[in-house]
VODO-608354 format. One record per atom (N, C-alpha, C): residue in one letter; x, y, z. Coordinates in steps of 0.02 Angstrom, whole numbers, padded with zeros to 5 digits, always signed. Layout:
BEGIN
aXYZ/...
//
This chain:
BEGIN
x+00626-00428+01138/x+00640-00498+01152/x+00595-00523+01208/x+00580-00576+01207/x+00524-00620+01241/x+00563-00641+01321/x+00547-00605+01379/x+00577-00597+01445/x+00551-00692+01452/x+00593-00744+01476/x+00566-00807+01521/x+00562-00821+01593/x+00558-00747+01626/x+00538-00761+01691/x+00497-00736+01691/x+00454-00723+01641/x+00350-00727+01646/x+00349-00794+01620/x+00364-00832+01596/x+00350-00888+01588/x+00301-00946+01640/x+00267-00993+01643/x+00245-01040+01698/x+00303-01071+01727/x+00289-01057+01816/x+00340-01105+01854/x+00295-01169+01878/x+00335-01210+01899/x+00277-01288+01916/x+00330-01308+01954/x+00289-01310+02011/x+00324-01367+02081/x+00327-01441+02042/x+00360-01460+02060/x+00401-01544+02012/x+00359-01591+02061/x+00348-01583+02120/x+00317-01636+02170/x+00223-01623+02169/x+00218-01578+02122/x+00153-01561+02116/x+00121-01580+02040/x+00165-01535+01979/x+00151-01563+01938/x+00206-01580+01887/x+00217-01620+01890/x+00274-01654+01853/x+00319-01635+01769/x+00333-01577+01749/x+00355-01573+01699/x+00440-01600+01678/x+00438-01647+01620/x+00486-01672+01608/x+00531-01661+01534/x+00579-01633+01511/x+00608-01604+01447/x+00659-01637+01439/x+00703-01664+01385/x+00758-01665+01351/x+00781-01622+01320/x+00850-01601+01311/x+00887-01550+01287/x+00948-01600+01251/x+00970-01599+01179/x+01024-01620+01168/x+01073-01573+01150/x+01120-01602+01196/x+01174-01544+01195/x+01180-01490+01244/x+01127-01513+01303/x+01126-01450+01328/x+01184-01445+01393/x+01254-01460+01378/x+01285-01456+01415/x+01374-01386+01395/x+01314-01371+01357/x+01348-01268+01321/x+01316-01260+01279/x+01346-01176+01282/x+01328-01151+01227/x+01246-01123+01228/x+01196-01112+01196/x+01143-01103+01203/x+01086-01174+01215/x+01111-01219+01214/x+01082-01292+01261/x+01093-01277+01325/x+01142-01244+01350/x+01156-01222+01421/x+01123-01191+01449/x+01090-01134+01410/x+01059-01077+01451/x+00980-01106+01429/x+00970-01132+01408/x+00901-01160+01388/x+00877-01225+01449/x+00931-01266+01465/x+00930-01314+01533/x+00922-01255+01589/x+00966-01204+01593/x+00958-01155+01669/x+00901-01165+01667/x+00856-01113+01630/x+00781-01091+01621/x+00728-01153+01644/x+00725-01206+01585/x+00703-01254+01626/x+00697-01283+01686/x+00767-01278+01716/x+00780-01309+01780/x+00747-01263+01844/x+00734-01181+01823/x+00742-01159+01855/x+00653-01145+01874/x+00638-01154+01783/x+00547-01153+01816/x+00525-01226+01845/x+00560-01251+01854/x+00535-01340+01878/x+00538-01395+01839/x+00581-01393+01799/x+00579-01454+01747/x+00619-01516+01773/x+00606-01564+01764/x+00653-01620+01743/x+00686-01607+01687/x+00759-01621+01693/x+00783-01588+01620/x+00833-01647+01612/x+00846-01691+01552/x+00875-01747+01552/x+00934-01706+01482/x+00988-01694+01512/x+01046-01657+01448/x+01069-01737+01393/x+01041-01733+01370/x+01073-01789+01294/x+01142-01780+01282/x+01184-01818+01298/x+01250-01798+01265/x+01281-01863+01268/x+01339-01866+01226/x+01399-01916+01226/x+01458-01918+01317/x+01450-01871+01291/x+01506-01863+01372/x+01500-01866+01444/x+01499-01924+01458/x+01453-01913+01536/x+01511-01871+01603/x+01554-01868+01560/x+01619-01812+01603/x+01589-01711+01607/x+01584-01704+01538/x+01566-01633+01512/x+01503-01631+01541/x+01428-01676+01549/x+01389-01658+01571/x+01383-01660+01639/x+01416-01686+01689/x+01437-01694+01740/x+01438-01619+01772/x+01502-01598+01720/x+01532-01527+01774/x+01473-01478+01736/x+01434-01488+01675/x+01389-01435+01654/x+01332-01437+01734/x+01313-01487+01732/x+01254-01477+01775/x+01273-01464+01853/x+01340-01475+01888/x+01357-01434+01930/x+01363-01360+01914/x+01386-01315+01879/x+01387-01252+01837/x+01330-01226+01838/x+01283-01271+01807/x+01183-01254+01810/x+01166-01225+01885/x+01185-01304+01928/x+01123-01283+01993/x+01177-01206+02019/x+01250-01223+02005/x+01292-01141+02053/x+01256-01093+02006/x+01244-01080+01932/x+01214-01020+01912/x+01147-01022+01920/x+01103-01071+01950/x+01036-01084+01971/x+01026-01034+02034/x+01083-01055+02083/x+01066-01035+02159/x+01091-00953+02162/x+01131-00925+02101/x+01159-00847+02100/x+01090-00823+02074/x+01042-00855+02033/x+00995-00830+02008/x+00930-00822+02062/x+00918-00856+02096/x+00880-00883+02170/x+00891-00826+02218/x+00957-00812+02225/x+00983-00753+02291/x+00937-00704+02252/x+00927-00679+02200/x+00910-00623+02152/x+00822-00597+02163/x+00782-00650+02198/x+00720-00675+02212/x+00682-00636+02242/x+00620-00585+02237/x+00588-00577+02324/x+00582-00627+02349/x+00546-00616+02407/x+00531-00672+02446/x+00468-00709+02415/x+00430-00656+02396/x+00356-00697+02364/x+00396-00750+02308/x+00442-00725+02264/x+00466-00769+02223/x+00493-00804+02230/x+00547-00809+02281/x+00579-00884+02322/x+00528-00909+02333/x+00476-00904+02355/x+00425-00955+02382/x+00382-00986+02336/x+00374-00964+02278/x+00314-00978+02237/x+00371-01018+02171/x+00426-01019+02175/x+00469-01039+02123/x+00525-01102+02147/x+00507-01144+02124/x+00561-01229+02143/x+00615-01236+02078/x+00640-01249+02077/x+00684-01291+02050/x+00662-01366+02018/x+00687-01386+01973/x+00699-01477+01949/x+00738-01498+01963/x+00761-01545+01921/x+00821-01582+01925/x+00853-01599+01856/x+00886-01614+01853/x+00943-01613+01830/x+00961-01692+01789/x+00968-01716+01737/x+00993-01781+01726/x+01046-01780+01656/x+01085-01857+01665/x+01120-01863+01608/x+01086-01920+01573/x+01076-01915+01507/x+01058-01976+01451/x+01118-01953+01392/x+01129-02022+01406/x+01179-02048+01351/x+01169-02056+01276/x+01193-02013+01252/x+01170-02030+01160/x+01223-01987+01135/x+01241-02015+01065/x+01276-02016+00999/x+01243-02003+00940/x+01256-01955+00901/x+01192-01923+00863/x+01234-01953+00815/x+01320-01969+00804/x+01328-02008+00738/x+01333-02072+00739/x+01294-02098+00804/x+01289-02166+00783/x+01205-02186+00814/x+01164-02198+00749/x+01108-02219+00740/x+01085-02268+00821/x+01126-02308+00831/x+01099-02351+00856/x+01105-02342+00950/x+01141-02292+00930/x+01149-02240+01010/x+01093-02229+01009/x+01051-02182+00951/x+01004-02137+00969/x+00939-02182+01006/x+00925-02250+00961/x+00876-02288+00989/x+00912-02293+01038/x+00926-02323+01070/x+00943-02351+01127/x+00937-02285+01191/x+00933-02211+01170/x+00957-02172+01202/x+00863-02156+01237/x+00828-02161+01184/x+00774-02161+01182/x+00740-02216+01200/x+00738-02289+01213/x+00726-02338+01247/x+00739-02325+01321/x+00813-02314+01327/x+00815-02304+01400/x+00771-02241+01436/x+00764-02190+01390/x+00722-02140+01416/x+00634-02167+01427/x+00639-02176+01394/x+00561-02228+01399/x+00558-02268+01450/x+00601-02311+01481/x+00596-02354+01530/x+00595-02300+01604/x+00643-02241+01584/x+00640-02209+01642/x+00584-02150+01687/x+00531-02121+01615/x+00500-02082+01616/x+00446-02118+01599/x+00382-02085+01605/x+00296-02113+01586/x+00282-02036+01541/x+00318-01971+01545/x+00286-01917+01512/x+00345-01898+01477/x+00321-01841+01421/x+00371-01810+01411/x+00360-01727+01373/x+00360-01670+01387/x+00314-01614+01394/x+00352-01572+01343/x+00429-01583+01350/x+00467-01541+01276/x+00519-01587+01268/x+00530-01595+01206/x+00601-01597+01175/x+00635-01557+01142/x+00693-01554+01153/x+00723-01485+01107/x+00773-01516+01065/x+00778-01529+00991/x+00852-01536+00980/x+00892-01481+00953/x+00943-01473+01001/x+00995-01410+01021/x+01031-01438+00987/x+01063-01479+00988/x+01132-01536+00973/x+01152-01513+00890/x+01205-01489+00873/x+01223-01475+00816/x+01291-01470+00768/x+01319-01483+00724/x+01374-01470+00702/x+01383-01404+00633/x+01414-01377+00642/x+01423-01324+00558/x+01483-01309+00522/x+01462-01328+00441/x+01536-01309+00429/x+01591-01351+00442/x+01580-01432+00428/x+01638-01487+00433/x+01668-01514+00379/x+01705-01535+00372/x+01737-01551+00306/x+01679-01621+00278/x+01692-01646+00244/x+01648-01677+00193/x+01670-01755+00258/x+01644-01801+00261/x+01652-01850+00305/x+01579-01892+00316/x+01589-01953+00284/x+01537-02017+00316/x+01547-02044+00375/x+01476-02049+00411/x+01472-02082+00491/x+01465-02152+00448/x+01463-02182+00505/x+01470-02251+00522/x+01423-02295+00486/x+01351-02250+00471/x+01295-02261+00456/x+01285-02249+00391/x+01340-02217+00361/x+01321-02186+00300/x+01294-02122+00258/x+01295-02076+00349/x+01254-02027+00300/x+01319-01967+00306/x+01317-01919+00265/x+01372-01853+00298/x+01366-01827+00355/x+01420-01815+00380/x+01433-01800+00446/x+01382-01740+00475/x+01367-01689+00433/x+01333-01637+00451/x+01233-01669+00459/x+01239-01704+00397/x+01148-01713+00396/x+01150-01763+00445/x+01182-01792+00465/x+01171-01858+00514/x+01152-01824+00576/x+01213-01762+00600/x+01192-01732+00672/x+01141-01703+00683/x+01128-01675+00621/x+01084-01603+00630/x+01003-01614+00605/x+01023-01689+00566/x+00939-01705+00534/x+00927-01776+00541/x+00964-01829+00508/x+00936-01894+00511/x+00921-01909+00590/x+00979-01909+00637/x+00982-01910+00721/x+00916-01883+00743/x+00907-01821+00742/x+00860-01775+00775/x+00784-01810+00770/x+00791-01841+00695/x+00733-01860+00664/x+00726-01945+00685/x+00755-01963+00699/x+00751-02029+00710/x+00732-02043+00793/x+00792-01995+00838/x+00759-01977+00909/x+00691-01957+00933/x+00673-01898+00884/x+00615-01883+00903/x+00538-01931+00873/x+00553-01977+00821/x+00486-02021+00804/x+00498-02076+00861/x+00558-02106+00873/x+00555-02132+00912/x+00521-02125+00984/x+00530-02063+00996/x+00496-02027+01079/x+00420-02024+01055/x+00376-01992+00985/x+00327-02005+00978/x+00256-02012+01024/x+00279-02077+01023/x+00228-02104+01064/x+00220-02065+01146/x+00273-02080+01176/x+00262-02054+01251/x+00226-01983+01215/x+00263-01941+01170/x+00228-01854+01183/x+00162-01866+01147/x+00141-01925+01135/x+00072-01907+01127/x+00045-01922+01169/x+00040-01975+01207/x-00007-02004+01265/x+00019-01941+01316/x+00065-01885+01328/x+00077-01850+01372/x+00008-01797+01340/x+00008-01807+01275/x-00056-01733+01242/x-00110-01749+01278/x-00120-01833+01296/x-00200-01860+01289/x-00209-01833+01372/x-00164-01837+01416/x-00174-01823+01483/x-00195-01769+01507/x-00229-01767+01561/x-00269-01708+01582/x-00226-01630+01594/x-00254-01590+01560/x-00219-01513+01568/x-00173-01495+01503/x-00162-01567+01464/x-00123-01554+01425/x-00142-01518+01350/x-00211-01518+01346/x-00230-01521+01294/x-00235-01423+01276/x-00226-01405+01363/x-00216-01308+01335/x-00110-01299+01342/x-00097-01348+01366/x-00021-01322+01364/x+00024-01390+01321/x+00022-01403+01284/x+00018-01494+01241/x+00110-01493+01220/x+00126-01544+01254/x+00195-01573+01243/x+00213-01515+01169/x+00284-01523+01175/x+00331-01456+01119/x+00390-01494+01098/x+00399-01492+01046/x+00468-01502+00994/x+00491-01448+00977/x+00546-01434+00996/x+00592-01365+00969/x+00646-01386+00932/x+00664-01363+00876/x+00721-01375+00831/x+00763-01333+00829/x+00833-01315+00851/x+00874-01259+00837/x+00898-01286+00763/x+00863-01225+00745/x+00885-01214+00665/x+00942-01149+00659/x+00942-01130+00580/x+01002-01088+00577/x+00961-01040+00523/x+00986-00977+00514/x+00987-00948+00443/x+01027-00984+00401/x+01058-01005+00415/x+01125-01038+00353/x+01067-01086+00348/x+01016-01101+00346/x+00967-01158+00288/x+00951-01114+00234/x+00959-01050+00222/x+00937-01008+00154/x+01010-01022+00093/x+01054-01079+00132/x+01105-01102+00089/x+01070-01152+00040/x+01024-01180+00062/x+00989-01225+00014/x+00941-01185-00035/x+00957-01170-00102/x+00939-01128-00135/x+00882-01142-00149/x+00897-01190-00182/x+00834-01226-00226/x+00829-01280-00181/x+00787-01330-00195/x+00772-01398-00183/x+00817-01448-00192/x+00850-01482-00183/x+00899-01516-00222/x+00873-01604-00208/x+00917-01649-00256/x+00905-01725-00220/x+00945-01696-00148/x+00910-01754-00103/x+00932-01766-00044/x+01004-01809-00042/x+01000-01851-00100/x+01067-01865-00109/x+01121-01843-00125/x+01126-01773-00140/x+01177-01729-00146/x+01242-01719-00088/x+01286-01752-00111/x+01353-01750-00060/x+01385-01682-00055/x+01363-01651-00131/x+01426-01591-00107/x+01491-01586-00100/x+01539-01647-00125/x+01576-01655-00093/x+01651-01653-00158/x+01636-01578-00140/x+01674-01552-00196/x+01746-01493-00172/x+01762-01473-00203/x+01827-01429-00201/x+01833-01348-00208/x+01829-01302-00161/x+01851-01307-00095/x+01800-01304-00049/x+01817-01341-00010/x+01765-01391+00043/x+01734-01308+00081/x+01774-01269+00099/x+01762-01203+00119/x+01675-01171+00079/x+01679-01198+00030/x+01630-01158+00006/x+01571-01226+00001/x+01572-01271-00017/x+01520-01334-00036/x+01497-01364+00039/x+01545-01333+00103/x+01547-01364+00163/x+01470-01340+00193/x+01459-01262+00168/x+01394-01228+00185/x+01324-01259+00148/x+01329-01265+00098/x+01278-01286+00052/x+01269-01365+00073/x+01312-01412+00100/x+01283-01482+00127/x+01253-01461+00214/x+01286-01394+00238/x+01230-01374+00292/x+01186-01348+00297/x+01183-01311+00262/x+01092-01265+00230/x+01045-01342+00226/x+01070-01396+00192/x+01033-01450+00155/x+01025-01464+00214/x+01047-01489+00279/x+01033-01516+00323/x+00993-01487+00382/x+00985-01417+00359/x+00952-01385+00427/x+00866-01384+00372/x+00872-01360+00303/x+00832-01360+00293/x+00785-01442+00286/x+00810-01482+00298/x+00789-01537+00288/x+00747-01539+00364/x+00787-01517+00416/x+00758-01510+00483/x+00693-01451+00464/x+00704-01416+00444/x+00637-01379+00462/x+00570-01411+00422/x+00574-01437+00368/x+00531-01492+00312/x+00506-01542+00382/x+00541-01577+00433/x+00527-01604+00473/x+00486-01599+00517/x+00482-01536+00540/x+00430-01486+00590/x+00391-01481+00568/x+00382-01464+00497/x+00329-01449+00480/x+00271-01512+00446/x+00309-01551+00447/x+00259-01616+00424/x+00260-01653+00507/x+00295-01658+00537/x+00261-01667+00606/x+00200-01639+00641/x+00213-01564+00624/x+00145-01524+00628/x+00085-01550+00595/x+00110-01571+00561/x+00041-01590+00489/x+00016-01661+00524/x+00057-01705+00526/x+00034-01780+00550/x+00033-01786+00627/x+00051-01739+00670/x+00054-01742+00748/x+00008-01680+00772/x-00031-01661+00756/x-00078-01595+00791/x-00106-01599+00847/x-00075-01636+00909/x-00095-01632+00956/x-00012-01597+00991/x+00041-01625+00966/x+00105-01590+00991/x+00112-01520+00942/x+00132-01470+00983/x+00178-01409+00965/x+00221-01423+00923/x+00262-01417+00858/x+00310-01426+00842/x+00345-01339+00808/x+00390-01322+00844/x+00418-01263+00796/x+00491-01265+00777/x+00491-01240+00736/x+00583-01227+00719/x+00603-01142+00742/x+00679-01151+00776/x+00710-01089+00811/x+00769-01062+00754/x+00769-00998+00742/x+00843-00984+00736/x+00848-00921+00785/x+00919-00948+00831/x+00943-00913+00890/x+00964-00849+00871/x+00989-00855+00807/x+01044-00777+00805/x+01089-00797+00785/x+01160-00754+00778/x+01241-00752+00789/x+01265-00760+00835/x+01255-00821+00862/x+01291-00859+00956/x+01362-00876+00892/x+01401-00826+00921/x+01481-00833+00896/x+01511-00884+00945/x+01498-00850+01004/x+01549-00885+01071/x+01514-00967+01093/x+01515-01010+01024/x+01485-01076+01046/x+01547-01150+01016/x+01531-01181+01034/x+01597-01249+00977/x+01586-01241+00923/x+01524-01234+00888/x+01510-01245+00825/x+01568-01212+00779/x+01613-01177+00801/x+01648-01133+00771/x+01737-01176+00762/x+01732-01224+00816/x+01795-01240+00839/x+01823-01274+00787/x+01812-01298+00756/x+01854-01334+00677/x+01899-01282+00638/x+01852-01225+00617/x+01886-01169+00595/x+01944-01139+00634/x+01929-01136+00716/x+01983-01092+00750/x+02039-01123+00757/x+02040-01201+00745/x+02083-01243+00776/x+02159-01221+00684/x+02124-01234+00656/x+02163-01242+00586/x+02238-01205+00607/x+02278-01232+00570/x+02337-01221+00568/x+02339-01138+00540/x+02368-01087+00576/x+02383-01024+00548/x+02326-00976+00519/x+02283-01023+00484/x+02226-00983+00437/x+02191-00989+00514/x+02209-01031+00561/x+02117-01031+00618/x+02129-00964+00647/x+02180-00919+00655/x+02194-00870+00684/x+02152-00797+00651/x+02140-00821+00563/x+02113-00781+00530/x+02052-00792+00563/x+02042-00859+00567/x+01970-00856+00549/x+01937-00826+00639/x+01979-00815+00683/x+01959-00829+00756/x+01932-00741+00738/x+01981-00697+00719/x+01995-00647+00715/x+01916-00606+00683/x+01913-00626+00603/x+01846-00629+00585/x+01796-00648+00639/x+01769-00697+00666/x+01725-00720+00710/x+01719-00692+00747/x+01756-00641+00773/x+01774-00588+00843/x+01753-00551+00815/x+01754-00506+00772/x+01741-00445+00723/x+01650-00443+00710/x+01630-00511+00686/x+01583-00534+00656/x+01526-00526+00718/x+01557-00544+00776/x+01522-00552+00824/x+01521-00473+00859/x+01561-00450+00879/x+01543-00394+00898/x+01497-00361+00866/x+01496-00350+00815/x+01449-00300+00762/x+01346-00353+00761/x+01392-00394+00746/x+01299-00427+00748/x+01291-00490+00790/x+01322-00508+00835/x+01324-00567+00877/x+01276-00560+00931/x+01259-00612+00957/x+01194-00609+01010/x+01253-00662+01053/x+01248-00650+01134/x+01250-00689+01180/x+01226-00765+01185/x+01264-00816+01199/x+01203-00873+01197/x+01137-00868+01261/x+01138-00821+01311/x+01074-00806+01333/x+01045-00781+01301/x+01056-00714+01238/x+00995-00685+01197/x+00991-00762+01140/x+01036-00786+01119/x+01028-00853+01079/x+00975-00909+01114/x+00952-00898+01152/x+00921-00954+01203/x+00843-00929+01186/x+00821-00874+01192/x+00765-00848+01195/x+00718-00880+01160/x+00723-00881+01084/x+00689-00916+01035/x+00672-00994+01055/x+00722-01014+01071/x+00706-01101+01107/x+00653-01101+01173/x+00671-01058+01219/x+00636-01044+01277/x+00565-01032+01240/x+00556-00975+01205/x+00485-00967+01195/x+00437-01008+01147/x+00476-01068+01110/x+00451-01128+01094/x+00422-01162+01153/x+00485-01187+01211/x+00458-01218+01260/x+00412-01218+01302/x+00384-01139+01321/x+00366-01132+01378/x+00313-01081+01375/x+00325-01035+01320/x+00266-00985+01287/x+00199-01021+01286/x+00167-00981+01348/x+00086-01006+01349/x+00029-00984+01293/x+00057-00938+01243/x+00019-00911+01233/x+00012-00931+01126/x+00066-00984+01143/x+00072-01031+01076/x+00032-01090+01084/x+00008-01115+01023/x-00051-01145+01030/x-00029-01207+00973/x-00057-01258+00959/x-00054-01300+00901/x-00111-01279+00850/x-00165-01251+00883/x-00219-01215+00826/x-00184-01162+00778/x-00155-01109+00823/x-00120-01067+00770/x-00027-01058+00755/x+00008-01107+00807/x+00080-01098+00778/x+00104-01160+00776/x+00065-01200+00770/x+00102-01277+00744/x+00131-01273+00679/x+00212-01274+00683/x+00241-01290+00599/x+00284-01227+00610/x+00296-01167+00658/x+00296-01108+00633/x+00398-01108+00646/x+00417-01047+00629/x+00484-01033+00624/x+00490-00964+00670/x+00530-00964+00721/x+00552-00904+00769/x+00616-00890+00753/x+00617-00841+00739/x+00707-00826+00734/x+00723-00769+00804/x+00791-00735+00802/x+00802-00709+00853/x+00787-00683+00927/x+00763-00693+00988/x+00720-00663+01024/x+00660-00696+01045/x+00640-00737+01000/x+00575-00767+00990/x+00531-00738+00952/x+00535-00704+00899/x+00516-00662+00852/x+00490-00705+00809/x+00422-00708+00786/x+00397-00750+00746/x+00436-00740+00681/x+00457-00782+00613/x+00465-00771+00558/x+00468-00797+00508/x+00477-00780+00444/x+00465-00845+00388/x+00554-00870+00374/x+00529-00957+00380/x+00596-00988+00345/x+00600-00970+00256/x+00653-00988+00225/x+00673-00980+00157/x+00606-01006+00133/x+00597-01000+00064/x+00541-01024+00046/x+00550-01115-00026/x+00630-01114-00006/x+00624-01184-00004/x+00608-01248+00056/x+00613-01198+00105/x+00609-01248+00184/x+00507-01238+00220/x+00497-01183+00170/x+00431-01200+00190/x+00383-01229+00143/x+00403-01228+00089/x+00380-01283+00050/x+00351-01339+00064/x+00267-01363+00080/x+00259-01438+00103/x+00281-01483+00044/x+00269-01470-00022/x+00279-01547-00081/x+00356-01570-00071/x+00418-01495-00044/x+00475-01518-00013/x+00486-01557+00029/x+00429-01551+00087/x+00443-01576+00142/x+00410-01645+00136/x+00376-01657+00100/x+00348-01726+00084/x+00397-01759+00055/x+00430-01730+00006/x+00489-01764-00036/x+00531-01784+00026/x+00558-01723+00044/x+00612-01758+00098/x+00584-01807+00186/x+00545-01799+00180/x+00499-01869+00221/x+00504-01948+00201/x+00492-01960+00115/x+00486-01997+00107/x+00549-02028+00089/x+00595-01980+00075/x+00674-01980+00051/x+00710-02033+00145/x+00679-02001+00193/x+00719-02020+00264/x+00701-02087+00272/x+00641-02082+00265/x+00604-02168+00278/x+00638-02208+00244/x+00654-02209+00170/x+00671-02253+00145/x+00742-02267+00156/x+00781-02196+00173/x+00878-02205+00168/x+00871-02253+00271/x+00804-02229+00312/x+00835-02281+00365/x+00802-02353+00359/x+00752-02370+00304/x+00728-02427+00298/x+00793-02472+00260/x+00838-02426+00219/x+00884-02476+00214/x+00938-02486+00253/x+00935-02474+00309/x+00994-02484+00369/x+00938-02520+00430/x+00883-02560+00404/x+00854-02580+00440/x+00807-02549+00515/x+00810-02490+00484/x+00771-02446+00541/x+00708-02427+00527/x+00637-02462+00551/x+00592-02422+00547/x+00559-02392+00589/x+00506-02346+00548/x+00495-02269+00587/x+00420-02300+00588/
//
């Protein structure tokens, strides 16, 4: 596994590195903000809850400063800290996301990584507000609409001096559960069939793999930004799980399984973090040779399903997004 304290540290009053994390207020968004924060980032946590991110980023700088005591001295001295921020956004409501991204724009002039962490798995069948299912909205239309929107700043951050050997990064936490998308399917496929238990996976495979189709045609039309897709591992101990545990009587089964599941092949959300970290911050990734690419566990280079690396897929589902937000009046 890929250690991130060889990674680059950067004094913040020297040279300015600035990241978004959505979600990064648990879970493996959590330990992915430490890291950042801790090599010098500006780190702006995306979330709905300005309560939850509140007490996350107190939690950060106290596991920041246990990590600091840990230091030689050469390394206390040569290693700063960032800071810390909250931005407000709603990944199931469209018009959060602009707005979440406007205000970030007014507040920043750069922007060096984005990560979208932010995720749901495994929900019962359910339309947002906007129209799309609850799962592709969080995990793909949102992500995708945030990040063209930011666009612009991460390119004029490519055009700036120094950037062009270490060039602004898009990280996607993806999943293995995208090898649920077997084949190709319409994008209009709801899924939304009986028992939700089993059709609930196959509308999330569709949505992660739709995210990785994304990366990789960003790569294609953005070659001055990094773009990669992550899968963390078996991070058991995260929310994504909490729908299932909550259930009446059966959540006890299912807590039970998940405990089982996890012991035997589960990764920590610090070993879950790694793969995102070495998107972010790995000097030794390039847009010449890993723009588009897929890391799974550790930071372990690897291949997605071979419906998600598919480009004529990923063109299909490009042209499929444009048009489902051109009719809600959104253009890209």
């Amino acid at each position: 596994m890929f250690d991130p304290t060889t990674y680059p540290y950067y004094n913040p009053s020297v040279d300015r590195k600035v990241a978004i994390v959505t979600g990064g207020n648990s879970g493996i968004g959590f330990c992915t903000v430490l890291h950042l924060y801790l090599h010098g980032y500006i780190v702006y946590i995306a979330g709905r809850s300005k309560s939850r991110v509140t007490k996350a980023i107190s939690e950060l700088k106290e596991q920041a400063a246990v990590k600091q005591v840990q230091y030689s001295p050469q390394e206390a001295r040569e290693r700063y800290t960032g800071e810390i921020f909250f931005l407000d956004i709603d990944l199931l409501d469209l018009n959060s996301v602009i707005r979440a991204a406007e205000i970030f724009k007014s507040l920043e002039t750069t922007l060096h990584i984005l990560v979208n962490n932010a995720g749901v798995m495994a929900l019962p069948f359910c339309l947002t507000k906007d129209g799309f299912e609850i799962q592709l909205q969080t995990n793909y239309i949102a992500p995708f609409l945030f990040t063209t929107r930011l666009l612009p700043l991460l390119e004029r951050t490519a055009e700036t001096k120094g950037n062009s050997v270490n060039p602004p990064r898009i990280v996607y936490l993806s999943s293995v559960g995208h090898h649920f998308a077997f084949r190709y399917f319409s994008m209009n496929s709801h899924f939304n069939y009986y028992p939700n238990i089993i059709f609930t996976w196959l509308r999330y495979g569709m949505a992660k793999t739709a995210a990785i189709h994304f990366m990789k045609m960003l790569a294609l039309r953005n070659p001055s930004i990094l773009c990669v897709s992550v899968h963390p591992g078996f991070v058991m101990n995260t929310n994504l799980f909490a729908y299932w545990t909550r259930l009446p009587i059966i959540g006890i089964v299912f807590w039970c399984l998940f405990q089982i599941f996890g012991y035997f092949f589960g990764v920590s959300n610090e070993q879950g973090a790694l793969a995102s970290l070495r998107g972010c911050m790995d000097p030794s990734l390039s847009v010449q040779h890993d723009n588009g690419k897929y890391f799974a566990t550790g930071g372990v280079e690897a291949e997605p399903s071979r419906v998600a690396r598919n480009m004529d897929y990923a063109a299909r589902t490009w042209i499929w997004t444009l048009k489902e937000l051109s009719d809600r009046n959104i253009t890209i």
